[in-house]
C-alpha positions in Angstrom: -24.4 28.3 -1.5 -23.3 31.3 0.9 -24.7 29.5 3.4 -23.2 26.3 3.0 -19.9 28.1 3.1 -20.4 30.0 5.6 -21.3 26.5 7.7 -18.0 25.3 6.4 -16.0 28.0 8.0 -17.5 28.0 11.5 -17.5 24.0 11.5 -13.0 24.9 10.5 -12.6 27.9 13.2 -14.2 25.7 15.7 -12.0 22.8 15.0 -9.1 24.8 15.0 -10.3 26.7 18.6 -10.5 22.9 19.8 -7.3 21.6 18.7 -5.3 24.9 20.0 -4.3 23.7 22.7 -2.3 20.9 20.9 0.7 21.7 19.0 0.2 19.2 15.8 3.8 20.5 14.6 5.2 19.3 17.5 3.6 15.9 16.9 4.6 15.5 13.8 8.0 16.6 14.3 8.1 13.5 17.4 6.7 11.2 14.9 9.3 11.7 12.6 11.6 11.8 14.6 10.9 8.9 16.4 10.8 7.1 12.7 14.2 7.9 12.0 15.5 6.2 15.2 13.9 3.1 15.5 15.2 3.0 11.9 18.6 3.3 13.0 18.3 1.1 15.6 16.4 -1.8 13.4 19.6 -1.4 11.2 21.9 -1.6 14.5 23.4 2.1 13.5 24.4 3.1 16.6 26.7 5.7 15.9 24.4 7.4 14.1 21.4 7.1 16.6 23.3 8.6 19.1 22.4 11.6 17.9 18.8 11.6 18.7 19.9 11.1 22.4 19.7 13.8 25.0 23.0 14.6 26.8 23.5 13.9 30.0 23.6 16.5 32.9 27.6 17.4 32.2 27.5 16.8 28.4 28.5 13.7 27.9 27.1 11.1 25.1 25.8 7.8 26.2 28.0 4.4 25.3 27.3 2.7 22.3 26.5 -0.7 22.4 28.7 -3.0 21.3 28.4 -6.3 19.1 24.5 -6.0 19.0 22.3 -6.8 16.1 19.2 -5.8 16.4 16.6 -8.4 14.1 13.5 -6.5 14.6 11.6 -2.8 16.1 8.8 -2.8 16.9 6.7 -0.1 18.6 3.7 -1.3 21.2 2.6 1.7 22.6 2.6 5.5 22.6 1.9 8.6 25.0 2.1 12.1 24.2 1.6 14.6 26.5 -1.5 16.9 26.0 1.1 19.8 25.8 3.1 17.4 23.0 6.6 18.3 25.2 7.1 14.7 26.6 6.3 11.2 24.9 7.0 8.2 26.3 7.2 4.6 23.7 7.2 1.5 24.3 9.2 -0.2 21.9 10.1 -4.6 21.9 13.7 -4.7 20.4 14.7 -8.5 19.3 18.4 -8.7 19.0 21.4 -10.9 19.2 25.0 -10.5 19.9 27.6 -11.2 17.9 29.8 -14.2 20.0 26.2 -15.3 20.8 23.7 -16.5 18.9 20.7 -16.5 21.0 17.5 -14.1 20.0 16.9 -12.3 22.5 14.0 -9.4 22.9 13.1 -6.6 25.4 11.2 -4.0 26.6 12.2 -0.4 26.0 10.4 2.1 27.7 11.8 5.4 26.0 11.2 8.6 27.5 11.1 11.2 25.1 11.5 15.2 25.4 10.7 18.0 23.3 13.8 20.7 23.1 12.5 24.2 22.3 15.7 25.6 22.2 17.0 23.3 19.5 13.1 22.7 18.4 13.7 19.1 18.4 13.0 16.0 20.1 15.5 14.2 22.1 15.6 10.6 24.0 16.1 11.1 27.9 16.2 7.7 28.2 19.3 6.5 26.6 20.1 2.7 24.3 18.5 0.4 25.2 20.2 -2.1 27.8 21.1 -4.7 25.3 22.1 -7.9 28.0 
């Protein structure tokens, strides 16, 4: 039985030597995060989104988009950095405008930064440009 347990704790300190490089916090936190926007966006709650975006270089917060309803969110691919401090998504957004009814759909290549300051993740990247 002792040995069995010990076996159990080498086979969990070696995992956990393995995966130290790789802040799972850190992922987690981007997951989530990353949840709660392209919730916002599916519900075209821009105002509120705009908070997950990084500021520009003098402080300023990005436009919000105007007369856009977004139909469906959907995320295609995703890269985390091995140091989990940048991810990049790529996210297919269908969407119409208001005045016009056409569906439309694009490609939104988010680029995605971990704050350690505000021990957050932000969105470099910006909306989406909805045409």
């Amino acid at each position: 039985m002792k040995a069995i347990a010990a076996g159990a704790l080498a086979a969990l300190l070696l995992c956990m030597g393995c995966a130290a490089g790789f802040d799972f916090r850190r992922h987690e936190l981007f997951t989530e995060r990353a949840r709660q926007y392209g919730k916002l966006l599916r519900w075209s709650e821009f105002e509120a989104a705009r908070s997950y975006l990084a500021s520009d270089a003098q402080g300023r917060q990005a436009a919000l988009p105007k007369e856009v309803r977004v139909t469906e969110y959907e995320v295609k691919q995703l890269i985390l950095t091995e140091d989990a401090r940048k991810a990049g998504q790529t996210v297919e957004i269908t969407y119409f405008k208001e005045r016009d009814p056409r569906v439309r759909t694009l490609t939104d290549l988010q680029q995605w930064e971990f704050d350690s300051d505000r021990n957050d993740w932000f969105l470099k990247s910006g909306f989406p440009d909805f045409k």
